[in-house]
C-alpha positions in Angstrom: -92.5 39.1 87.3 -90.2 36.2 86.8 -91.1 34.4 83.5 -87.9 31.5 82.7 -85.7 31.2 85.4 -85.3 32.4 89.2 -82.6 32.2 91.2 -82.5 31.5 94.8 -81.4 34.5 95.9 -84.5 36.2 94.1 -87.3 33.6 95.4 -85.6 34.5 98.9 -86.2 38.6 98.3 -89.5 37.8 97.2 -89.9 35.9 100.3 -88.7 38.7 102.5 -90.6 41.3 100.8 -94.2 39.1 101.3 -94.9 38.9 97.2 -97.5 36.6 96.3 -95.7 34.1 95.7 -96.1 29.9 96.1 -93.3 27.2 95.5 -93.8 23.8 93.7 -91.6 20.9 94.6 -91.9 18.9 91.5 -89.2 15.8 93.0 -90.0 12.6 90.8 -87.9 9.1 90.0 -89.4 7.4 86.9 -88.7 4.3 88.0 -89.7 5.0 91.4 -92.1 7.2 91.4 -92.9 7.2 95.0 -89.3 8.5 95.9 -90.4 11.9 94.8 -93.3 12.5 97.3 -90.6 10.6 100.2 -87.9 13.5 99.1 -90.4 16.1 99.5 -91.4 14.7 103.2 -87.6 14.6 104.1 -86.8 18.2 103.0 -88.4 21.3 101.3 -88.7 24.6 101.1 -90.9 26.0 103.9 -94.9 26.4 103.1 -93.8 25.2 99.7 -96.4 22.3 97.8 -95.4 18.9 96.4 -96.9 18.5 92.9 -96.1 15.3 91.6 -95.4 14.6 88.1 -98.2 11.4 88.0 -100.6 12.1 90.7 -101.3 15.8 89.7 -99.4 16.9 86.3 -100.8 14.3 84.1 -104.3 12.8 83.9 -104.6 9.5 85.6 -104.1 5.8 83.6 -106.9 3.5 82.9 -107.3 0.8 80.4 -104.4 0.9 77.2 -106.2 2.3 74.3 -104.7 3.2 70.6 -102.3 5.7 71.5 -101.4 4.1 74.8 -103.5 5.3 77.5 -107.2 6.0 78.4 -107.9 8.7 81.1 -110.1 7.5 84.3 -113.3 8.4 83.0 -114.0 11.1 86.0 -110.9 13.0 84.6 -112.4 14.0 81.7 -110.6 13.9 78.0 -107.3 14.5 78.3 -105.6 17.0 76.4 -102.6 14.8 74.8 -102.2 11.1 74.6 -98.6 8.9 75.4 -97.5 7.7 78.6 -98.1 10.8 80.6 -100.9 12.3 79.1 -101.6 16.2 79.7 -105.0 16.5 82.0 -107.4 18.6 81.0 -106.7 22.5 81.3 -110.3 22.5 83.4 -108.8 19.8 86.0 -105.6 20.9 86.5 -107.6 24.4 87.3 -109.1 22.4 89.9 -106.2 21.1 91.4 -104.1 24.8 90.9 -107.1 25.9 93.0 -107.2 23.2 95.9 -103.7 24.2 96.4 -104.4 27.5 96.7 -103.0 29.2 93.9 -104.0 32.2 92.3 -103.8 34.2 88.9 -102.3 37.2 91.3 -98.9 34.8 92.3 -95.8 34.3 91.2 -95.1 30.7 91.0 -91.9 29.2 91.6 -91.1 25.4 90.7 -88.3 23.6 91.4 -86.7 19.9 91.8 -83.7 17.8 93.3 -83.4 16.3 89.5 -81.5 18.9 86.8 -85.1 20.7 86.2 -86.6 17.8 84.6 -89.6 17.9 86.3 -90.2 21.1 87.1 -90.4 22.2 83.9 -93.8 20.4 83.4 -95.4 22.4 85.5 -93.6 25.7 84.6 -94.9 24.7 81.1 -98.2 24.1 82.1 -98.9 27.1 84.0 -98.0 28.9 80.9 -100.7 26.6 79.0 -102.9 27.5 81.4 -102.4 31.2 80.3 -99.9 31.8 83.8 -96.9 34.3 82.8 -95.5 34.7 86.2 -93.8 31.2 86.5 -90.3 30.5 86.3 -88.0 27.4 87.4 -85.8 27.8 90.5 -82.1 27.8 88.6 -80.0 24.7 90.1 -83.1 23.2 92.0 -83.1 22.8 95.6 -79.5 22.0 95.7 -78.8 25.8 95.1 -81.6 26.6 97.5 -79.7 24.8 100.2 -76.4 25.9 98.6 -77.4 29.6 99.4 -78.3 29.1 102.7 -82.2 28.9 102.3 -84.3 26.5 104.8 -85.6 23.9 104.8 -87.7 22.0 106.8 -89.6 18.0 107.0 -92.7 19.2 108.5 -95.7 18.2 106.8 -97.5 20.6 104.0 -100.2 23.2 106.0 -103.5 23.4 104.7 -104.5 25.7 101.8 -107.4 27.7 101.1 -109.3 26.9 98.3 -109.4 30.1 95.5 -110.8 29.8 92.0 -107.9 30.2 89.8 -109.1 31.2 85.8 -107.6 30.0 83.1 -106.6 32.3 80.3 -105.4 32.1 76.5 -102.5 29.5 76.5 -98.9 31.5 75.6 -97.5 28.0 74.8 -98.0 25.8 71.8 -99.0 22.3 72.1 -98.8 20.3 69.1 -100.6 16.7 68.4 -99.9 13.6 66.8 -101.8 14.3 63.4 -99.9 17.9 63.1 -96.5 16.3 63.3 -97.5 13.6 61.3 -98.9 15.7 58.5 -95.6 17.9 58.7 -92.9 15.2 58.0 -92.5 16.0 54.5 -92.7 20.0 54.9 -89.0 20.2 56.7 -89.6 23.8 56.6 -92.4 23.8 58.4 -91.1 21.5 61.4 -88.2 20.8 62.9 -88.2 18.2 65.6 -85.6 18.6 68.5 -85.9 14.7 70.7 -84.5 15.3 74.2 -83.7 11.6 75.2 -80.4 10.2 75.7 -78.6 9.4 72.6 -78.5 5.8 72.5 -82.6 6.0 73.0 -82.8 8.2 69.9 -80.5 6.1 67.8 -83.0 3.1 68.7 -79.8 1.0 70.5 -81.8 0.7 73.3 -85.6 1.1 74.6 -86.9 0.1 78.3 -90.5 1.7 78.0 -92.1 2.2 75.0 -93.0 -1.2 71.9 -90.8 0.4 69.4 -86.9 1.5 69.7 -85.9 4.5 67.2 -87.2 8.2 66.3 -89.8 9.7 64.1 -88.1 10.7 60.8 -86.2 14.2 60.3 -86.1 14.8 64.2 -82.4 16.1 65.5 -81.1 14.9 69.0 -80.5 17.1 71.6 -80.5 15.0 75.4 -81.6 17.7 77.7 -78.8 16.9 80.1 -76.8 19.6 77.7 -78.4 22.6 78.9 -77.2 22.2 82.1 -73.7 23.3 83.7 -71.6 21.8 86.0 -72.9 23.3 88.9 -76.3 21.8 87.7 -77.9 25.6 86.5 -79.0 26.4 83.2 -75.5 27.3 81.3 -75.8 31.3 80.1 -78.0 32.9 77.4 -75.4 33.3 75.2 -73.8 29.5 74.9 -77.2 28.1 74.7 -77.9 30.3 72.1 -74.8 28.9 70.0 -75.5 25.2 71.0 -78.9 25.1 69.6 -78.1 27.3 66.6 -75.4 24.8 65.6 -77.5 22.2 66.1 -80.7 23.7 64.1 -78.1 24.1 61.0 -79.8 27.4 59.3 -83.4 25.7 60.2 -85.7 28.5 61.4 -86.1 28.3 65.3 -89.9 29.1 65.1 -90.3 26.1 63.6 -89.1 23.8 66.4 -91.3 21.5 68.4 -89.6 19.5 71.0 -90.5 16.4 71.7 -89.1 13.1 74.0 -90.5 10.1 75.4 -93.6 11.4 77.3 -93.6 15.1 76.6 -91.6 15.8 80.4 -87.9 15.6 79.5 -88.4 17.9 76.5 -89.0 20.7 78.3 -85.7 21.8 79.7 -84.8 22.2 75.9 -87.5 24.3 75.3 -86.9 26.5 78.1 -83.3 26.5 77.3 -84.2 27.9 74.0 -86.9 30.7 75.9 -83.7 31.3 77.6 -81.5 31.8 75.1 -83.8 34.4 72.7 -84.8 31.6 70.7 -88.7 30.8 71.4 -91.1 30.3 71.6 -91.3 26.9 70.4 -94.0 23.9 70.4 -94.5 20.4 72.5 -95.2 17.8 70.9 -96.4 16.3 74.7 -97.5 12.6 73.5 -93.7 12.4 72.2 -92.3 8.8 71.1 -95.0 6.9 73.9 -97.7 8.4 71.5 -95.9 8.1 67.9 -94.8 4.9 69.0 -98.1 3.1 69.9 -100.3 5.5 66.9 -100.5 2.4 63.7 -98.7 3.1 60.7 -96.4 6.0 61.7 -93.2 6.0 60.5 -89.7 5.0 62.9 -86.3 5.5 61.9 -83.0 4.2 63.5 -79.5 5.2 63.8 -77.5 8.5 64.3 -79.5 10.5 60.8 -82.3 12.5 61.1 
C-alpha cells in the first residue's frame, strides 16, 4: 500500500503485476480551467481517469451567498464553503463509484502542474476514509521521463461499483474553529500556502479582501518541490518546516490557502516528512475573506 507518494517506477510494477490499482489525472489551469480536461485528451496515462478539480472535486456554484458560494441545490450541502467548496462526502462517493473505483484499489493521482492538484484528491480519498492513495512524485513529467506511455485515446467506459465510505483519517477544520482559535496560539498554528506577495496583501486577483487572517505563517507551496519538480527528501522538508514552525507544536498546524487546493502539497510535505498529521482549513482566505467581521492582517508579520 502506497499511502504519500509513488514513484513512477512503482505505479509501473504495480501495473505489471495487475494490482488493483486506478490513476487520476487531476491536470487543471485556474484561469483556464478548461486547459486541464484538453491536456488530459492530448496525453495520459493509459486506462487512467480525468478528475477535474471544478467539475468533480468540488461541489458545483450557484448563487453567491455569505461565505461566497451556494451549492446547486441537487448537490446537496456542501461540506466546506470558499471558492471551491468540498462536495459532500455522499456525492463524491457517487462519482468515486461511476468511475469505477473501489475500497479494494490503490489509487494513484497525478498532474502536469508541481502536485497542486492532485493533492485534492489524494486528500479527499483520505477524507473519504481511503488509505491506499498516494501522488505520483514529479507528475506525469516523470511518468514520461521514465519511459511510461502514454496515449490521446479517449477514456473507456467503467463499471459502476458501490464504493463505502469509512471514518475520515484527515482533519478538516471550519471557519468558526479557526476563528475561535486566534487567540489560543497554542492551540493553532496556521501555515498559508500562497505566494508571498498574496499573503503580505501586495496583491489580490480573486478574492474582495487582500491580506491574511492574523498569526498565520507563510509557506508558498512551490517550496516543497525540487528542481526536478519531486517532492525534495524527508529529511530537508523536515528542517524547512521545523524552522519555519519556530518551537510551535506540529500537531497543531492547519494549512490553509486561497481555496483549500494549493494547501495541500504542504500538508503532504509535512505527512512526508514525519510531521503530520495536520488539519485543512478547505474554505481558506475565499471563505475568511467573504465571512463579516473576521479579522485581516497585512504585511510580512504573522
Amino acid at each position: 500500500m502506497y499511502t504519500t507518494l509513488i514513484t513512477a517506477s512503482e505505479v509501473m510494477a504495480l501495473r505489471d503485476d495487475g494490482a488493483p490499482l486506478m490513476i487520476f489525472d487531476c491536470s487543471f489551469d485556474l484561469m483556464k480551467p478548461e486547459a486541464g480536461a484538453s491536456a488530459f485528451g492530448e496525453a495520459h496515462i493509459p486506462g487512467s481517469v480525468h478528475a477535474d478539480i471544478e467539475a468533480d472535486l468540488s461541489a458545483r456554484h450557484g448563487a453567491p451567498g455569505p461565505h461566497g458560494v451556494v451549492v446547486a441545490q441537487d448537490d446537496g450541502v456542501p461540506a466546506s464553503g470558499g471558492r471551491h467548496p468540498l462536495p459532500n462526502r455522499e456525492k463524491f462517493a457517487t462519482w468515486l463509484s461511476s468511475v469505477g473505483f473501489d475500497n479494494a484499489m490503490q489509487a494513484v493521482v497525478l498532474d502536469r502542474n508541481g502536485s497542486l492538484y492532485a493533492g485534492r484528491l489524494w486528500w479527499m480519498l483520505k477524507w473519504m476514509g481511503h488509505e491506499a492513495a498516494a501522488v505520483l512524485d514529479g507528475g506525469l513529467q516523470a511518468w514520461q521521463a521514465a519511459g511510461g506511455p502514454v496515449t490521446d485515446q479517449p477514456e473507456t467506459a467503467h463499471f459502476q461499483t458501490n464504493f463505502v465510505t469509512g471514518e475520515p483519517l484527515v482533519t478538516l477544520v471550519d471557519t468558526h474553529t479557526v476563528a475561535s482559535r486566534l487567540d489560543a496560539p497554542s492551540a493553532q498554528t496556521l501555515v498559508d500556502a500562497r505566494a508571498a506577495a498574496r499573503y503580505r496583501g501586495e496583491v489580490e486577483p480573486l478574492d474582495p479582501i487582500a491580506g491574511h487572517i492574523p498569526g498565520a505563517l507563510n509557506r508558498p507551496y512551490t517550496e516543497n518541490l525540487a528542481a526536478d519538480g519531486k517532492f525534495k527528501p524527508a529529511d530537508q522538508l523536515r528542517a524547512e518546516f521545523t524552522r519555519l514552525l519556530d518551537g510551535r507544536d506540529p500537531a497543531t498546524v492547519v494549512h490553509q490557502c486561497g481555496s483549500g487546493v494549493s494547501a495541500i502539497p504542504n500538508l503532504l510535505a509535512m505527512q512526508v516528512a514525519g510531521l503530520g498529521p495536520t488539519g485543512l482549513y478547505a474554505g481558506s482566505w475565499s471563505e475568511w475573506s467573504n465571512t463579516p467581521g473576521l479579522p485581516t492582517r497585512q504585511g510580512a508579520q504573522p
